[in-house]
Backbone as CSV, one residue per row, in Angstrom:
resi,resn,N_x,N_y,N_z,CA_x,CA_y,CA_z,C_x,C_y,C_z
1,UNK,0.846,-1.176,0.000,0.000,0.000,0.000,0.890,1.238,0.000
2,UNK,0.725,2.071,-1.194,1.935,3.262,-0.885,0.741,4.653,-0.048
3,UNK,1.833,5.218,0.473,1.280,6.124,1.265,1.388,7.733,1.080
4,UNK,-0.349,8.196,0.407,0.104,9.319,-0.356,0.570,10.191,0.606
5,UNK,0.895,11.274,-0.409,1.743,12.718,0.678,1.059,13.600,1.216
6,UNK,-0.560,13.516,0.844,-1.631,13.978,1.969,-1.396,13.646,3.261
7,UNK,-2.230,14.168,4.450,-2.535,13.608,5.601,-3.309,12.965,5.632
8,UNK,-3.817,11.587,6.418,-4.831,10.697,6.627,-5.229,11.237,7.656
9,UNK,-6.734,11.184,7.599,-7.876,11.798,8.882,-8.359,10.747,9.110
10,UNK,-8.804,10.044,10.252,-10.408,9.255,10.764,-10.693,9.758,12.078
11,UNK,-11.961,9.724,12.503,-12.394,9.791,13.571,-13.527,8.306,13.375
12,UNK,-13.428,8.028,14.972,-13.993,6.735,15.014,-15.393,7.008,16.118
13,UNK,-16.600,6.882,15.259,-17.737,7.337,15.657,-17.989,8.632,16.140
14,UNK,-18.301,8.382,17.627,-18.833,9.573,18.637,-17.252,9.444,19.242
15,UNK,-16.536,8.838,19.871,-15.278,8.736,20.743,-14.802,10.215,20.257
16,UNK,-14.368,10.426,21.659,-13.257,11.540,21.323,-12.089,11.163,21.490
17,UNK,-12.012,11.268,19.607,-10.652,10.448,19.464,-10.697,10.340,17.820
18,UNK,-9.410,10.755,17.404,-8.626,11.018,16.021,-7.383,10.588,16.031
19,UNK,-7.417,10.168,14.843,-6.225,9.629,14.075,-5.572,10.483,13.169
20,UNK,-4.565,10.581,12.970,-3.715,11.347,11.538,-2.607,10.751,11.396
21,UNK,-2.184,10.841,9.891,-0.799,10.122,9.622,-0.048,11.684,8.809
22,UNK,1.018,11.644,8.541,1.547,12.578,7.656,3.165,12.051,7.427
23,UNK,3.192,12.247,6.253,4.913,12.190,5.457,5.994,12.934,6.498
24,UNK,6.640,11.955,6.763,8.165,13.016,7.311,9.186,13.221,6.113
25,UNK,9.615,14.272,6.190,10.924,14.541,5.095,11.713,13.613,4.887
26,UNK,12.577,12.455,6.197,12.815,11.297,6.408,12.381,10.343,5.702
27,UNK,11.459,10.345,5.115,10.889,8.990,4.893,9.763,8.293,6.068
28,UNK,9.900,8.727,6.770,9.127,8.366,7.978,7.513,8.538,8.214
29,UNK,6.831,8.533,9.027,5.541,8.931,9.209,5.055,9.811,10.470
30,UNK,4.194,10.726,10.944,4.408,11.119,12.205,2.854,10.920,11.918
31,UNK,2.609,9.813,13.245,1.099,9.616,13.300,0.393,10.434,14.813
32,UNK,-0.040,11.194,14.501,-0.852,11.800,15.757,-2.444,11.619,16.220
33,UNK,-2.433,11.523,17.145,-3.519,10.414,18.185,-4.113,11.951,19.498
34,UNK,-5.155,11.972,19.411,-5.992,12.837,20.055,-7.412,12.085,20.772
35,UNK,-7.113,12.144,21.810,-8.252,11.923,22.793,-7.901,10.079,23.974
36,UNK,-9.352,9.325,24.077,-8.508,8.316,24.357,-8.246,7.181,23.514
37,UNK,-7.455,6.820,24.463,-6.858,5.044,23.392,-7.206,4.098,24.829
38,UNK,-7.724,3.690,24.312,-8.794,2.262,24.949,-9.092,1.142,24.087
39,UNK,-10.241,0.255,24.511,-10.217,-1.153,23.949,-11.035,-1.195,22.995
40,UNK,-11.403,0.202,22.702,-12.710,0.822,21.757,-11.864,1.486,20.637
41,UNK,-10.957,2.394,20.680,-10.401,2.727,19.868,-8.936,2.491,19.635
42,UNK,-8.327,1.767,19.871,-7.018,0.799,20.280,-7.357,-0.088,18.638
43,UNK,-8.190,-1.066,18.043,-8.418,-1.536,16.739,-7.930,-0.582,15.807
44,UNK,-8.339,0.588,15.876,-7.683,1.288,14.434,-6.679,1.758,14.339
45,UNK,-5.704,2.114,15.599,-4.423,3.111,15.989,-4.014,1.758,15.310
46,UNK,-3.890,0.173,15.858,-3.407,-0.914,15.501,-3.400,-1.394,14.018
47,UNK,-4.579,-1.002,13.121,-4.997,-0.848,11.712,-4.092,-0.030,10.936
48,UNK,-4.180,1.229,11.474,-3.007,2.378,10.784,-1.343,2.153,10.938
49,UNK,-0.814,1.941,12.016,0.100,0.855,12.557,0.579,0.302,11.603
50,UNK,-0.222,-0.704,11.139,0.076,-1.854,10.439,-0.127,-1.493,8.936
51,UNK,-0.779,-0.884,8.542,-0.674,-0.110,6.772,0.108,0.665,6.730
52,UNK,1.017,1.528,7.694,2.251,2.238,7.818,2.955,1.597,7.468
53,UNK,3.408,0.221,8.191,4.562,-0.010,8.217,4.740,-1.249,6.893
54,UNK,3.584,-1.910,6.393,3.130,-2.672,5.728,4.006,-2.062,4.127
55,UNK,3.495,-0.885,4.499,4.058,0.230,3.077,5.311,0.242,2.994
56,UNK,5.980,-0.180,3.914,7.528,-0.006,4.010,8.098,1.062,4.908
57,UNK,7.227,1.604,5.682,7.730,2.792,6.734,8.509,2.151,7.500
58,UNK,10.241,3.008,7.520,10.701,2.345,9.110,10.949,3.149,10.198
59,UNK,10.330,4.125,9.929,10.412,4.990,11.507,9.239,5.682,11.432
60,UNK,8.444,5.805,12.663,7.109,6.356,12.772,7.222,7.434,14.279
61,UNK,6.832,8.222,14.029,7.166,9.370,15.329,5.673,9.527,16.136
62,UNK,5.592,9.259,17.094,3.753,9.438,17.514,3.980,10.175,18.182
63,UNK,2.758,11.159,18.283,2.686,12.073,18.678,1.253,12.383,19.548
64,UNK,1.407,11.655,20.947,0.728,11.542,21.838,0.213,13.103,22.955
65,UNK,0.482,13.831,22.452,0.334,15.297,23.134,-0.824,15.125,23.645
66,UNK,-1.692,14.975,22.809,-3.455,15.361,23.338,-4.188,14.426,23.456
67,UNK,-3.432,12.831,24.113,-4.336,12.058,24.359,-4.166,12.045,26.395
68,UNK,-5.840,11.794,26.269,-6.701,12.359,27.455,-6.102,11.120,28.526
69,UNK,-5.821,9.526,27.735,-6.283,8.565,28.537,-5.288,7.665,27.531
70,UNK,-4.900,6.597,28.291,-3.997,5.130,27.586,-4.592,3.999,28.148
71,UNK,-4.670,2.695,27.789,-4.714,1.969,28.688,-3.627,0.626,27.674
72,UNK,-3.499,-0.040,28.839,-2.716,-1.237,28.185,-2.553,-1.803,27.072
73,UNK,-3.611,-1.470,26.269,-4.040,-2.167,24.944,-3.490,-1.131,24.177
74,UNK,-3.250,0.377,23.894,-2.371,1.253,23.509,-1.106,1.120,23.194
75,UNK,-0.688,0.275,24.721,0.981,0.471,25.022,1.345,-1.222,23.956
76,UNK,0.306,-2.137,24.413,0.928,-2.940,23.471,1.083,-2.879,21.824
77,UNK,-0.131,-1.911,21.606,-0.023,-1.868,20.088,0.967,-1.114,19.511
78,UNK,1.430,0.129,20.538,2.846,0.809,20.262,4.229,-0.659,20.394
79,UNK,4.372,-1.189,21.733,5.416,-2.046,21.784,5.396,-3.198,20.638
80,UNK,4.448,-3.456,19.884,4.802,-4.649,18.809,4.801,-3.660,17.741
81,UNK,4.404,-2.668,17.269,4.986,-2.164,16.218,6.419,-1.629,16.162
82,UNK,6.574,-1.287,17.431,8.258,-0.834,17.710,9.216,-2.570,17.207
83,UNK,8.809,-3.562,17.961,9.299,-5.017,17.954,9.057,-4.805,16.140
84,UNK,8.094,-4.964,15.267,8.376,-4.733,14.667,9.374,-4.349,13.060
85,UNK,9.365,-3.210,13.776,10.044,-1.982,12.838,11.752,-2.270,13.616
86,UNK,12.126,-2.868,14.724,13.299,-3.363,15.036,14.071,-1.915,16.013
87,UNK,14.976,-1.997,16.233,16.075,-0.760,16.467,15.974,0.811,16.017
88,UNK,15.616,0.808,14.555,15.897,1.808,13.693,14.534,2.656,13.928
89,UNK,13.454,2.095,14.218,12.199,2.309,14.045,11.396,3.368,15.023
């Protein structure tokens, strides 16, 4: 899947809570995450994740500023995409 040089938007229902992806100059991706990440919206951060890196991305920068709330299911979907993408990532 190549990944155009737009930004990707979703919002997932009513949740307050957004997704974005955008091109780094790098080659990279900087995906930014607004509101919470829970067991409700944790499926798509994990979806985008995985079509990032699927594309051939090897470094992804997240950018967690304005999320309200994490829970476990967050941290793992960050730690296996890091496992992953390896060292470099």
């Amino acid at each position: 899947m190549q990944m155009p040089d737009a930004a990707h938007h979703s919002r997932l229902n009513d949740y307050e809570f957004s997704l974005s992806d955008a091109p780094l100059a790098d080659g990279g991706v900087l995906l930014t995450v607004t509101g919470e990440l829970d067991v409700a919206t944790v499926p798509a951060v994990r979806e985008r994740l995985t079509a990032v890196t699927d594309a051939g991305t090897r470094r992804i920068v997240l950018d967690l500023r304005a999320v309200s709330f994490m829970d476990s299911t967050a941290l793992a979907a960050f730690i296996h995409t890091k496992l992953r993408l390896g060292d470099d990532g």
